[in-house]
N, C-alpha and C positions, 0 to 999 in steps of 0.2 A: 289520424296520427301517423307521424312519418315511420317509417321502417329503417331502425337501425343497423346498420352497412357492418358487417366484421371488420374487424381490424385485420391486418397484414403489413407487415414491417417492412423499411424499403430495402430494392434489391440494388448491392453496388457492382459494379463494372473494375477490375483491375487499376483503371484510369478514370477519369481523372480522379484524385487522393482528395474526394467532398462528403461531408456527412448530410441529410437534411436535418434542420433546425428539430433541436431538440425536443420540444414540446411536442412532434409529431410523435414521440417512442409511445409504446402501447400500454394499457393501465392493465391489462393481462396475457401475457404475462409483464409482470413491472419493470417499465423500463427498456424492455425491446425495440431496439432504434431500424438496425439495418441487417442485410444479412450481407455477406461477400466481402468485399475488396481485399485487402492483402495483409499481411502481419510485417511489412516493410518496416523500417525507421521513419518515413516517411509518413507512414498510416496515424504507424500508432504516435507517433507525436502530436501527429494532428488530433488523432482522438483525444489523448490524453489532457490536451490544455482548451479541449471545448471542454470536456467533462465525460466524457464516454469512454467507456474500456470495453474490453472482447473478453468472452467467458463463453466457451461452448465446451464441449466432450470430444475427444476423438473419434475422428469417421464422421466428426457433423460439417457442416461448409462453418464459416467463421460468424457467430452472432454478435454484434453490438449494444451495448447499454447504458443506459441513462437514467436508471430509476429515480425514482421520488418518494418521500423523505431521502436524501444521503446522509452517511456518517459521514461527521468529522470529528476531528482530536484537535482541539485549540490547546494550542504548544503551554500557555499560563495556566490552563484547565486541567492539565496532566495529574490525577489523583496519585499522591503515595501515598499506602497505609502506611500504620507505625509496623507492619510487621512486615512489611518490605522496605521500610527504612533498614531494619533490622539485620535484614538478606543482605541489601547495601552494604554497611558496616562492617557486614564481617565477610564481604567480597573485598574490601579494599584491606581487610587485616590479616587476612587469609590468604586472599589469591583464590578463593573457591570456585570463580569463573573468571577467565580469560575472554574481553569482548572487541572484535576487532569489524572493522571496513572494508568491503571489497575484497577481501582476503581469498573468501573461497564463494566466488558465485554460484559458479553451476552446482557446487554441493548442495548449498541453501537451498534451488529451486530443486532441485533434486530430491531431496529430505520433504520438502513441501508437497508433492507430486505422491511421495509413497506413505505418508503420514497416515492413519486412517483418522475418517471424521465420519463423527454418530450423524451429522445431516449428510451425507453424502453417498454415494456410492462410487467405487472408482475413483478417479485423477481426473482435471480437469485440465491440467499441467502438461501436455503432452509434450514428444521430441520437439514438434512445431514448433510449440509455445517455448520451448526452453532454445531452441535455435534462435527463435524473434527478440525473446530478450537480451540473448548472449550478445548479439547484435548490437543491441543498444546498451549493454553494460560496456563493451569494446568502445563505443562513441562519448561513455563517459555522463550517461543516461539514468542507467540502471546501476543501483545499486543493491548491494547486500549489508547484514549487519550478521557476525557469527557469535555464536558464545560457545565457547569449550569450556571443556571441564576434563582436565589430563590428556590434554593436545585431543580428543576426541570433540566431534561438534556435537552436540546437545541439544542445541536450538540456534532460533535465529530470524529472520524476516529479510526481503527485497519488496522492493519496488522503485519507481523511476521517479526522478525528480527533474520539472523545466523551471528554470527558473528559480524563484525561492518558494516555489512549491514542491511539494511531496506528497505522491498517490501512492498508499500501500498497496502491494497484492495480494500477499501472505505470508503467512507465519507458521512456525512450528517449534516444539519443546518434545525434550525428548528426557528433560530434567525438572526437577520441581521448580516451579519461579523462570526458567531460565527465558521464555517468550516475552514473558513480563520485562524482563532484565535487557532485552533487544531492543523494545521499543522505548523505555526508558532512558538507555544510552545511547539511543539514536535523536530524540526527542532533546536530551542535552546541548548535545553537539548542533541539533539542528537551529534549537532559540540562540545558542551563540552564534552563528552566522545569519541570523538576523528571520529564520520562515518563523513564519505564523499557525500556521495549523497543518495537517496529516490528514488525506483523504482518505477514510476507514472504509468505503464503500458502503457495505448494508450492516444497518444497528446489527449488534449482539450484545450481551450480556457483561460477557467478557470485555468488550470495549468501552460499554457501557459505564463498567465499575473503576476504569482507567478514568474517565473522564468525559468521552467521544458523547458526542449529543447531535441531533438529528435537526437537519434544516429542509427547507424546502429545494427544489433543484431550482429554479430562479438566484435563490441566497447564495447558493453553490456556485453557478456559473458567477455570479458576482464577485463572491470571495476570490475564486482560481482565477479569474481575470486579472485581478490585481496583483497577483501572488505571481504569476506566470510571465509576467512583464517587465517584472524586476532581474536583471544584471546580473546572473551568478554563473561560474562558466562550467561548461560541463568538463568531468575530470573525473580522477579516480581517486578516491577519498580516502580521509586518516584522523585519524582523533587527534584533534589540537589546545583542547582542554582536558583537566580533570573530570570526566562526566561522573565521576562515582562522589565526589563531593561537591559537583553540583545538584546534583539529586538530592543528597543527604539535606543540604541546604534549603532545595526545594519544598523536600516533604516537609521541612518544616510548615512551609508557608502553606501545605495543603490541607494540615492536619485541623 
């Protein structure tokens, strides 16, 4: 019987900006591709439209990942209840939340970074990380979605988008519904100019009751292929539809 070899993730060099083929990342921990290279625009682009993103803690060297099952959110699959229909309606009667684009990035990753989460310990968000993105929010990469409530931000979500795709990174509420109400009004905006799904990264619950459903990473690289190749320019974004009664319209068809 042969003797099985540990696993060890590969190690990158600053240069050249190459991942090895996905299928190499590790089944423990899931998804563990490479370790090193750089948090450049360059990097992380590259990562981002293979399918890999960077997630490590501060004080660690930069880890890469590729897990398997991924979440996605197919933009038609987006679940409203009727009781966030409801929230809907009387955000657009009200004014109870203000939901804007790009508005305030570094808040967003900011908020996101001091949130506390029951799986977590600490931030995984660091200066780094909020330097690297700011970088590609600046290039018209990264964006943010904010929701206030009495000019204060509340919630809200970023991640970058190539192409007519979209890889979330995170999210935070700091109002009831208001996270919900982020990725809704972003998910609007987003099926009108024509993307198809939202990369969720890993199942949750939460996601889960939105719609997001779980493929294999083969399916994945598939989908973001197609999605990432399509024409869309990078910029700095603005709502150019009614998203509060596209939604309303929406949930109907999801109910």
């Amino acid at each position: 019987m042969s003797e099985t070899l540990p696993q060890t993730p590969f190690w990158l060099e600053p240069t050249p900006v190459l991942f090895p083929p996905t299928q190499l990342a590790l089944t423990e921990p899931d998804g563990l591709l490479a370790v090193g290279g750089d948090l450049t625009p360059e990097w992380l682009l590259h990562a981002y439209q293979n399918g890999i993103f960077p997630w490590f803690n501060p004080g660690e060297p930069i880890l890469w990942w590729s897990p398997t099952p991924r979440s996605i959110l197919p933009l038609k699959a987006l679940k409203i209840r009727r009781s966030l229909r409801k929230t809907l309606q009387k955000i657009g009667r009200e004014q109870t939340f203000t939901v804007t684009l790009d508005t305030d990035f570094i808040q967003v990753m900011q908020q996101c970074a001091d949130i506390p989460r029951t799986d977590q310990e600490g931030t995984w968000i660091s200066d780094e990380m909020l330097t690297a993105y700011h970088n590609l929010h600046r290039q018209g990469y990264a964006h943010s979605v904010e929701v206030w409530q009495d000019g204060i931000l509340v919630g809200g979500l970023y991640g970058i988008a190539i192409g007519k795709m979209f890889f979330g990174e995170s999210m935070f509420s700091k109002a009831t519904d208001s996270s919900k109400v982020a990725l809704i009004a972003l998910s609007m905006q987003l099926n009108a100019w024509g993307f198809k799904l939202i990369d969720t990264q890993v199942e949750t619950p939460h996601l889960n009751s939105l719609g997001a459903i779980s493929v294999s990473r083969t399916d994945f690289e598939s989908l973001i292929l197609e999605q990432v190749s399509q024409a869309f320019e990078p910029r700095q974004w603005q709502f150019d539809i009614d998203w509060i009664q596209a939604a309303i319209e929406h949930s109907k068809q999801s109910n």
